[in-house]
C-alpha positions in Angstrom: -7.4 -11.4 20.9 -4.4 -10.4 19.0 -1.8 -8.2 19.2 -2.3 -4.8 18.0 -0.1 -3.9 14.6 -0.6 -0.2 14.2 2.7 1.3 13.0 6.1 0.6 11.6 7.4 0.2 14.6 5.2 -2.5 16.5 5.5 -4.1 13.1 9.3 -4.4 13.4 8.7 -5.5 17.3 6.1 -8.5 16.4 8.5 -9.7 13.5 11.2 -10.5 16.0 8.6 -13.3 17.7 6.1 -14.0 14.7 6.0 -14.6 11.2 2.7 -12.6 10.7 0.4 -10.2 12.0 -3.0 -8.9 10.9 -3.7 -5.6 10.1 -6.2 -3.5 12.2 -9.5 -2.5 10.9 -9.1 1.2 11.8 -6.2 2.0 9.6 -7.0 4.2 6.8 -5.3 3.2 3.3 -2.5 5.6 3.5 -1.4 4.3 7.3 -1.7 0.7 5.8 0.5 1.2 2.9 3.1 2.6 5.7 3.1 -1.0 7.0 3.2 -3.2 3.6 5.3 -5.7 4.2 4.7 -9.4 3.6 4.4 -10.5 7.1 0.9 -8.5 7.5 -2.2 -10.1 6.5 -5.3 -8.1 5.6 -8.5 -9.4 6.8 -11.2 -8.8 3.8 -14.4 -9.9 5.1 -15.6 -10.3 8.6 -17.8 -9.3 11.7 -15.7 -7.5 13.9 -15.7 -8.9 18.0 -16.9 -5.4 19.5 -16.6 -6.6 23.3 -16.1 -9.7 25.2 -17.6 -9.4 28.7 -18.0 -12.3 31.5 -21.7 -11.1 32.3 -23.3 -13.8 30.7 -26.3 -12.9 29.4 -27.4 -16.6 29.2 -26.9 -16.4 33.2 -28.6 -13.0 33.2 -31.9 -14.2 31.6 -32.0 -17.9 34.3 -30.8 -20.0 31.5 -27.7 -20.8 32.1 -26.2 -23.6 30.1 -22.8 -24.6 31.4 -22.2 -28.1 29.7 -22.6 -26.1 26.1 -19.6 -24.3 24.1 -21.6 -21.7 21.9 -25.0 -20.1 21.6 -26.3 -17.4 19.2 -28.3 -15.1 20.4 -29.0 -11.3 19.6 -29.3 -7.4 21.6 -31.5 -5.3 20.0 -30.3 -1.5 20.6 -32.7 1.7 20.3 -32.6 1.8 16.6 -33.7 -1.7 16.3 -30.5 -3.0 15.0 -29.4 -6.6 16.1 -26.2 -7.6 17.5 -25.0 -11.2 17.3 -23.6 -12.4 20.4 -21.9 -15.9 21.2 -22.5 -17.0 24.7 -19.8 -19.7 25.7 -21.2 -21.3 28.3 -18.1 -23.5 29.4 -15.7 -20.9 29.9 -18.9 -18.3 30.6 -18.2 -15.1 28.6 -19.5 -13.6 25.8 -18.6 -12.1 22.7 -20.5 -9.3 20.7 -20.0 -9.0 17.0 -20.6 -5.8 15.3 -24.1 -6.5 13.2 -22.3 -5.3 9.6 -19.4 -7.2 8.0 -16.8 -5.5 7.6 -15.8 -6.4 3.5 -13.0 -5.0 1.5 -13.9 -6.9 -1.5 -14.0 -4.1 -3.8 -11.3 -2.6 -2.4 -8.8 -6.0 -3.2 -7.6 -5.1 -6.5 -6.3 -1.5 -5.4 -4.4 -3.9 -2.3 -3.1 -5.7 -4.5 -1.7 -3.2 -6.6 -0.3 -1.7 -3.5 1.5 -4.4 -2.7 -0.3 -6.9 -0.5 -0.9 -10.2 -1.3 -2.0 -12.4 1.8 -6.0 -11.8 2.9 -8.1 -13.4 5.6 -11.9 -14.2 5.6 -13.2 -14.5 9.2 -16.4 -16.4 9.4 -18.4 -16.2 12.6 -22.0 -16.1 12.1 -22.6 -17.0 8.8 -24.2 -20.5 7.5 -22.8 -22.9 4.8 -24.0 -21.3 1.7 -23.2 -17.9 2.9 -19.7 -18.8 3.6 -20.0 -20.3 0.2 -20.9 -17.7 -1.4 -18.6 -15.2 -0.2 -15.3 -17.6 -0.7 -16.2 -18.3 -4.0 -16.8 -14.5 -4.8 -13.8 -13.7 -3.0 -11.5 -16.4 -5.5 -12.7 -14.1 -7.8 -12.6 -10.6 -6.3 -15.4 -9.8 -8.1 -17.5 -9.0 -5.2 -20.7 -10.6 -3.6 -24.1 -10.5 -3.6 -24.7 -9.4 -0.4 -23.5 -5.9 -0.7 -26.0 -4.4 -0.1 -26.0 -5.5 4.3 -22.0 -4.9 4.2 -20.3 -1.6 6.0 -17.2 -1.3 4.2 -14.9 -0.7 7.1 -12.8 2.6 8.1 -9.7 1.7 6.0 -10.8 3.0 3.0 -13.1 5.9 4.6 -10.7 9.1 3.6 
């Protein structure tokens, strides 16, 4: 978890204690120019945690595996969409990923003409070449291949 950045104001409040603070996802472009500043990082490319809950559903299904840190596994809702879930089974809670990446990747130049200039990658689910593939692209802000799976998150929906 993080703390929540959403205006000016809790901006100014987190700089007192921290030397940075990421962005939200839900800002739209004109609320995120409102808190450029160089303490804020934007993440670019991710799978956002969409809940965190302590019923296991490891536990739920009799296969509870306690001496493991983190499983993959996936809930299929009605429009037959999955959603990636890691179980950790040590501390026994769960985390559910939204199944679309958020990626900003076309959006880095105009950020960077805004004004910002420190970006995050979070990688959860991919594997190696993926990961590969998506740094390397990002070195070069030319986009990836993978466009076509990506949502494109709400801060550049106007």
């Amino acid at each position: 978890s993080s703390l929540y950045t959403w205006n000016i104001n809790a901006l100014n409040f987190i700089k007192q204690y921290f030397k940075s603070t990421t962005a939200p996802l839900e800002l739209s472009v004109h609320e995120l120019v409102e808190l450029k500043d160089k303490s804020v990082i934007i993440s670019i490319y991710g799978h956002a945690p969409l809940m965190k809950s302590a019923n296991c559903i490891r536990k739920t299904s009799g296969n509870c595996g306690k001496d493991t840190f983190n499983h993959e596994y996936s809930l299929i809702d009605r429009k037959n969409i999955n959603t990636p879930v890691l179980c950790n089974c040590i501390h026994c809670f769960n985390i559910c990923y939204n199944s679309f990446p958020t990626s900003l990747h076309k959006q880095f130049n105009d950020l960077c003409t805004k004004g910002f200039y420190d970006f995050r990658l979070d990688f959860t689910l991919e594997d190696a070449s993926l990961v590969t593939s998506i740094f390397c692209s990002s070195i070069g802000a030319v986009g990836i291949l993978f466009l076509n799976f990506l949502s494109f998150g709400l801060q550049f929906r106007y």
